[in-house]
C-alpha positions as CSV (number, residue, x, y, z in Angstrom):
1,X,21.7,-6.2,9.0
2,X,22.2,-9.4,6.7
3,X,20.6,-10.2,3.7
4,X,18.2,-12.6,5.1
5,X,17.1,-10.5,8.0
6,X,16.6,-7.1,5.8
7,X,14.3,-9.6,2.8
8,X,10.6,-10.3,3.0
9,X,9.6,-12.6,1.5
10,X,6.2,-12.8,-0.6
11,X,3.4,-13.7,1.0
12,X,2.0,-17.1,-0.8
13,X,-0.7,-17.7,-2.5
14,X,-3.0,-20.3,-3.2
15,X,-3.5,-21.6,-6.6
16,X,-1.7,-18.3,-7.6
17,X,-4.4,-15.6,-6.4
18,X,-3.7,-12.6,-4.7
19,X,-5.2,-13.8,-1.0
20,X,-4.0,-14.3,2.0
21,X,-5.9,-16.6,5.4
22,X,-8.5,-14.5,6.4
23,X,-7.3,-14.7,10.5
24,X,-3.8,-14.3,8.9
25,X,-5.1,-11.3,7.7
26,X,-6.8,-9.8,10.3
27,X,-3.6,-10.4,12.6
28,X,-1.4,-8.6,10.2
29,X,-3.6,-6.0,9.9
30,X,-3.7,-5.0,13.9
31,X,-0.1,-5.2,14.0
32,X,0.3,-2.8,11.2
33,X,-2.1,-0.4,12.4
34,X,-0.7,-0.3,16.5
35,X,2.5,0.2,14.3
36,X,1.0,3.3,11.9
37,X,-0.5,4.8,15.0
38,X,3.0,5.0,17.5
39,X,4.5,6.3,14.7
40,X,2.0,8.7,13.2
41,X,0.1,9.8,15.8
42,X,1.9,13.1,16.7
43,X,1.4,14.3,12.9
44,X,-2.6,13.6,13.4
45,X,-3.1,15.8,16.5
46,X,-1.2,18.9,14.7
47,X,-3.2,18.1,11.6
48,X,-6.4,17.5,14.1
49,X,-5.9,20.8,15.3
50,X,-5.0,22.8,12.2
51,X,-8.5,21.5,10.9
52,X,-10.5,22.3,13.6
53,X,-8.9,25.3,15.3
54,X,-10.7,29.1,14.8
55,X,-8.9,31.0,12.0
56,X,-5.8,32.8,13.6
57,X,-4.9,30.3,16.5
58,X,-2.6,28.8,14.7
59,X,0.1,30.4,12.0
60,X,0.7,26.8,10.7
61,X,2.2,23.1,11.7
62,X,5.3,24.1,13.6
63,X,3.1,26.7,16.0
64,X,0.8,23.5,16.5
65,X,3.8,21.6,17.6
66,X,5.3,24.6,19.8
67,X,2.4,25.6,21.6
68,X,1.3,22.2,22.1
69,X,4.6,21.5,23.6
70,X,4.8,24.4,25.6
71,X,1.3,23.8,27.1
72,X,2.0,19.9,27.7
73,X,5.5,18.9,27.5
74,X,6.5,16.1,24.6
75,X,4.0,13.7,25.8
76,X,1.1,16.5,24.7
77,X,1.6,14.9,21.3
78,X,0.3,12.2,22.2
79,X,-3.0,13.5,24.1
80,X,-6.1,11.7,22.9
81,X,-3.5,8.0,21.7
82,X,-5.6,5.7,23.8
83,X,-8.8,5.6,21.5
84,X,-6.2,4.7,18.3
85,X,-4.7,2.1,20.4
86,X,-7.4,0.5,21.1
87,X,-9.6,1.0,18.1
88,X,-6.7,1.5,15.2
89,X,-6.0,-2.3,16.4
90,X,-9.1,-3.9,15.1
91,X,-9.4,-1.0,12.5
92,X,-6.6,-2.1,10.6
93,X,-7.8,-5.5,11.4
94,X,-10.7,-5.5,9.8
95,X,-9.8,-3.2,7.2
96,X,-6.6,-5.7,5.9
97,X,-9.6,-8.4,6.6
98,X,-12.2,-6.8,4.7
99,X,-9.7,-5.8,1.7
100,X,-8.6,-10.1,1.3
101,X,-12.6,-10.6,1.3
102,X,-12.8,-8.2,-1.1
103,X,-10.4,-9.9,-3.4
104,X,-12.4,-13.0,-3.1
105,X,-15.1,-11.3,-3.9
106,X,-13.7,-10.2,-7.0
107,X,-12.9,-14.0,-7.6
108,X,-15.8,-15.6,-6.8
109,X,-17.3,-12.7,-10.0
110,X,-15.2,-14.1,-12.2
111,X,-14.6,-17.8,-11.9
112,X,-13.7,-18.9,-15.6
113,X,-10.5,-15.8,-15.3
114,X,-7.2,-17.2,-16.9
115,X,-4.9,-14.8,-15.2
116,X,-4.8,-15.1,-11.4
117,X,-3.2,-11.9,-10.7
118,X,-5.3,-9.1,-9.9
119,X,-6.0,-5.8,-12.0
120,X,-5.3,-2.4,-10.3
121,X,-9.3,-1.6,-10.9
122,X,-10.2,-4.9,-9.1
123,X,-7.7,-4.0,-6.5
124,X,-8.9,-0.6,-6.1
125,X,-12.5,-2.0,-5.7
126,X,-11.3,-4.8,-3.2
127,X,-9.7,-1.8,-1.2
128,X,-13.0,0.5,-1.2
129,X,-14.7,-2.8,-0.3
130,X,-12.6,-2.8,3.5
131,X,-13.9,0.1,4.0
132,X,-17.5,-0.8,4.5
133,X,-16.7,-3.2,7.7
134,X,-13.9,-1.0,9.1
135,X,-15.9,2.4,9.0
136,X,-18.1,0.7,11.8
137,X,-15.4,0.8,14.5
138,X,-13.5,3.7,12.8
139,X,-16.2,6.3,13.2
140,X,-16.9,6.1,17.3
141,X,-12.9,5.7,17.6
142,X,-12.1,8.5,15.9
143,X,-15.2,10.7,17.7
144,X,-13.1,9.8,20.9
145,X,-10.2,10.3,19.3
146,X,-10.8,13.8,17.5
147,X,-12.6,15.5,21.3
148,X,-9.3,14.6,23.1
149,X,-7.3,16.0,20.9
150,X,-8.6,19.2,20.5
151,X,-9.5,19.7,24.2
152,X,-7.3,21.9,26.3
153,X,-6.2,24.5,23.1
154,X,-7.9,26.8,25.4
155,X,-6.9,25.6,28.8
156,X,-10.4,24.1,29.3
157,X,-10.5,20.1,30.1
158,X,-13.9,18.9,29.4
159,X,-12.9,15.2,29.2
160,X,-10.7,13.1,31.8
161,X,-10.3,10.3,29.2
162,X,-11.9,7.4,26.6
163,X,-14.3,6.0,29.2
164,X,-15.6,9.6,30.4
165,X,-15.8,10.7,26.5
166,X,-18.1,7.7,25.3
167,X,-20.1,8.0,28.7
168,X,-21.1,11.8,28.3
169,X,-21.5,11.2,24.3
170,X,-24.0,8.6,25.1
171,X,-25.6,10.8,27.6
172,X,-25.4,13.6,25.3
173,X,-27.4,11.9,22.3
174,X,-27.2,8.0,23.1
175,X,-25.5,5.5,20.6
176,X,-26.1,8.5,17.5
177,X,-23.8,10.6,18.9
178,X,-21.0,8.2,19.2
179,X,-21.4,7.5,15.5
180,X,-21.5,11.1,14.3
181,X,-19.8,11.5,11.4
182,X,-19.9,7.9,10.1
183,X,-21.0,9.3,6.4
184,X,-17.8,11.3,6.7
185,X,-15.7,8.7,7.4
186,X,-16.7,6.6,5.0
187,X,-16.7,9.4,2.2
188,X,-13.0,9.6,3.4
189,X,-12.1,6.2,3.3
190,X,-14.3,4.6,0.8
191,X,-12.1,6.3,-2.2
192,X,-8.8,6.5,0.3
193,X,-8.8,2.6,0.9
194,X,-9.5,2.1,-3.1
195,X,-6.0,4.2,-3.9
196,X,-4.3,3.4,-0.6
197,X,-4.6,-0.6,-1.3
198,X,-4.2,-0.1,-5.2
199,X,-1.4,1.9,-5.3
200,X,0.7,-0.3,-2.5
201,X,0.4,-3.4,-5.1
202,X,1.5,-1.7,-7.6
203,X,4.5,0.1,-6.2
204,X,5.4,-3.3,-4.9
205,X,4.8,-4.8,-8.1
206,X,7.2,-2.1,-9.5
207,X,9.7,-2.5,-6.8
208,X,9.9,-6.5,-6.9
209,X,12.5,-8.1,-9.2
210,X,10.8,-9.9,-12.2
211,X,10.6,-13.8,-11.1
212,X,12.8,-16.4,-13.1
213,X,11.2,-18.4,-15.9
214,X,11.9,-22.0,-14.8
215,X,12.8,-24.4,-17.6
216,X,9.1,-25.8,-17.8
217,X,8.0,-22.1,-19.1
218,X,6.5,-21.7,-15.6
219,X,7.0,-18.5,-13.5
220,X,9.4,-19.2,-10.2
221,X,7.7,-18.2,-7.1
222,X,8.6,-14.2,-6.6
223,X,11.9,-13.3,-5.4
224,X,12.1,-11.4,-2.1
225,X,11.1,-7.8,-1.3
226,X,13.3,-5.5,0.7
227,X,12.4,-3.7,3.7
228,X,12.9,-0.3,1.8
229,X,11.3,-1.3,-1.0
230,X,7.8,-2.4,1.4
231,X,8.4,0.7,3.1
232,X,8.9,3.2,0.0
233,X,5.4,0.9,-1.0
234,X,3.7,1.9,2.1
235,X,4.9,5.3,2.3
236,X,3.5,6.1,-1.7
237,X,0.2,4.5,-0.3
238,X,-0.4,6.5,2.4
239,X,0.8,9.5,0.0
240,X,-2.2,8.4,-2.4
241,X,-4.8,7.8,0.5
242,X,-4.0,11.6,1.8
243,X,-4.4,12.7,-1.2
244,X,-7.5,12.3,-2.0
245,X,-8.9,11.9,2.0
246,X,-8.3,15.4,3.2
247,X,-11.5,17.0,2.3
248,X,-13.4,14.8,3.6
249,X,-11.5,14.0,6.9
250,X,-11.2,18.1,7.3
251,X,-15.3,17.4,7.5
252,X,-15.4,14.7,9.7
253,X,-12.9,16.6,12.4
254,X,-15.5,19.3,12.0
255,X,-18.0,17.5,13.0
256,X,-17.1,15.4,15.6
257,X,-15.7,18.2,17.6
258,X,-18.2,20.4,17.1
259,X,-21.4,21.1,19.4
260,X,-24.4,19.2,18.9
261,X,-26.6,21.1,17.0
262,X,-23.5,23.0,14.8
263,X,-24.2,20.9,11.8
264,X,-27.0,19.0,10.3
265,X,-24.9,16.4,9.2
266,X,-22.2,16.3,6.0
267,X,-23.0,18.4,3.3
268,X,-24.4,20.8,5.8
269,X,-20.5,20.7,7.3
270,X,-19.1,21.7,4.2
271,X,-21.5,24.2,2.9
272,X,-20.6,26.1,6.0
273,X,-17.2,25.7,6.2
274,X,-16.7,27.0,2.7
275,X,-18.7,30.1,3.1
276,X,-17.3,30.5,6.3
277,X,-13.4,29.9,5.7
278,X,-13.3,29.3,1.5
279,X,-13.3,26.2,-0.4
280,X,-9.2,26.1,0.5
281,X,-10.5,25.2,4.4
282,X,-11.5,21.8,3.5
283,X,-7.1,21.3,2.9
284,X,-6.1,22.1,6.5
285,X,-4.2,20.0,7.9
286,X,-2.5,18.8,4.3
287,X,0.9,19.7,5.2
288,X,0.7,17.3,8.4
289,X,-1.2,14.3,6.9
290,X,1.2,14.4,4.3
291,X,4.5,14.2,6.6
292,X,2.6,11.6,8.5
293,X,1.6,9.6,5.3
294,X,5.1,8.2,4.4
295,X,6.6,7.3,7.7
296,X,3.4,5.9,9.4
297,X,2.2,3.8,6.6
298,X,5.8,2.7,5.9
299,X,5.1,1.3,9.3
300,X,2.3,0.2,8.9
301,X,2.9,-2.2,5.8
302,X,5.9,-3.1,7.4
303,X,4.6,-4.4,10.5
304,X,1.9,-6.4,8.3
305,X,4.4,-8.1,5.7
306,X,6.9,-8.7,8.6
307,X,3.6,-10.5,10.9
308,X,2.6,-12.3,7.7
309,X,6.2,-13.8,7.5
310,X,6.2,-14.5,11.0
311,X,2.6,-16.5,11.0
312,X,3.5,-18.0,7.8
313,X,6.9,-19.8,9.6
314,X,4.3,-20.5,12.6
315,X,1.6,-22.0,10.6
């Protein structure tokens, strides 16, 4: 690979601030997230199923994998990928959307700033910001999701695919029941998207050669950024996300796959899972999200900074 070909180069920025154009944005965005979710998604089923099986079922990861395999072949990894595919695409979206509209946010707060570049706080923020929008497709994808994932651990098939899913959720409890487990999945990403975002500028930042001082005293625009130096970026974000999402996604698995009726609604979740299982329940599924976190969101911040470059040679 030459030099030129394995170099991304920093996206611009107007007047100096840390945005990008919003439908620039939201592009990027999908193509990062159909990117995080053909690599990642055979780490979320086992993780998926870890966090929702019956105690004893499984003896860890590698049984997920084997049995899972056993039962369905290879391609059992990927049961349940067409609700990510189709709703990872504008979740990303709107999440790399709603993250630039929370930078201008920040902005528009403080007009009279003198330094353009943005704090890790006011990044954090802008990142816990994206949330709100992207929660609103994220929580009936990942109902979908999370039901045809852990079908068939038992042999029994109660759901043909996506379109049979939403139809008997809607008959089940109309539009509520599609959203169960929005509070959830907003409890996981609300804090996850504040370190995710936060912690990818700032490995970035750490990564990326200092710019030259041109002979004015000005700052040259910044130099290039590798592809492993994005991708170490993306993989310590994820890292940080999963870190602190786990409880709460461990919650939101529960349930959206459980019965209606199981739980009264979040709190309720855990409070039964702990006296059920112990307070170490609500970490199933760590080992999983956390071999998934580097390599998916390596891909994932990948695919956006190499879309960004392409858009910003296009227009």
């Amino acid at each position: 690979m030459s030099d030129d070909a394995s170099e991304i180069e920093a996206v611009s920025r107007n007047a100096g601030k840390q945005t990008v154009d919003p439908v620039k944005s939201f592009l990027s965005g999908g193509f990062g997230g159909v990117s995080c979710v053909l690599v990642g998604h055979p780490f979320d089923l086992t993780k998926t199923r870890l966090q929702t099986a019956p105690p004893g079922v499984y003896t860890g990861a590698i049984d997920v994998v084997k049995k899972t395999v056993k039962a369905d072949g290879f391609r059992g990894m990927y049961r349940g990928v067409t609700p990510p595919i189709l709703g990872v695409t504008p979740i990303f979206a709107i999440s790399f959307w709603g993250y630039d509209l929370g930078k201008r946010l920040v902005y528009s707060f403080s007009p009279y700033r003198t330094e353009p570049s943005l704090s890790i706080p006011e990044l954090a923020f802008a990142g816990a910001f994206s949330a709100l929008p992207a929660t609103l497709v994220a929580a009936p994808a990942e109902r979908v999701k999370v039901l045809l994932q852990v079908q068939g651990q038992n042999g029994a098939q109660a759901y043909n695919g996506v379109f049979d899913v939403v139809t008997k959720l809607y008959a089940e409890g109309g539009i509520r029941s599609l959203f169960r487990g929005t509070v959830a999945t907003l409890a996981r990403d609300g804090p996850g998207s504040a370190a995710y975002f936060a912690t990818y500028e700032y490995l970035k930042k750490m990564l990326s050669a200092a710019p030259e001082t041109l002979p004015d005293g000005s700052k040259a625009p910044a130099p290039p950024l590798s592809v492993p130096a994005i991708m170490a970026a993306g993989g310590g974000a994820g890292i940080a996300m999963w870190s602190l999402g786990i409880p709460p996604d461990t919650i939101k698995s529960r349930l959206q796959s459980a019965p209606q009726g199981t739980y009264t609604g979040f709190m309720d979740c855990a409070r039964k899972l702990i006296a059920q299982d112990g307070v170490t329940a609500l970490w199933k599924g760590f080992g999983p999200a956390m071999a998934r976190a580097v390599p998916a969101n390596a891909a994932t911040f990948l695919g956006v900074e190499l879309s960004l470059k392409m858009m910003d040679k296009m227009w």
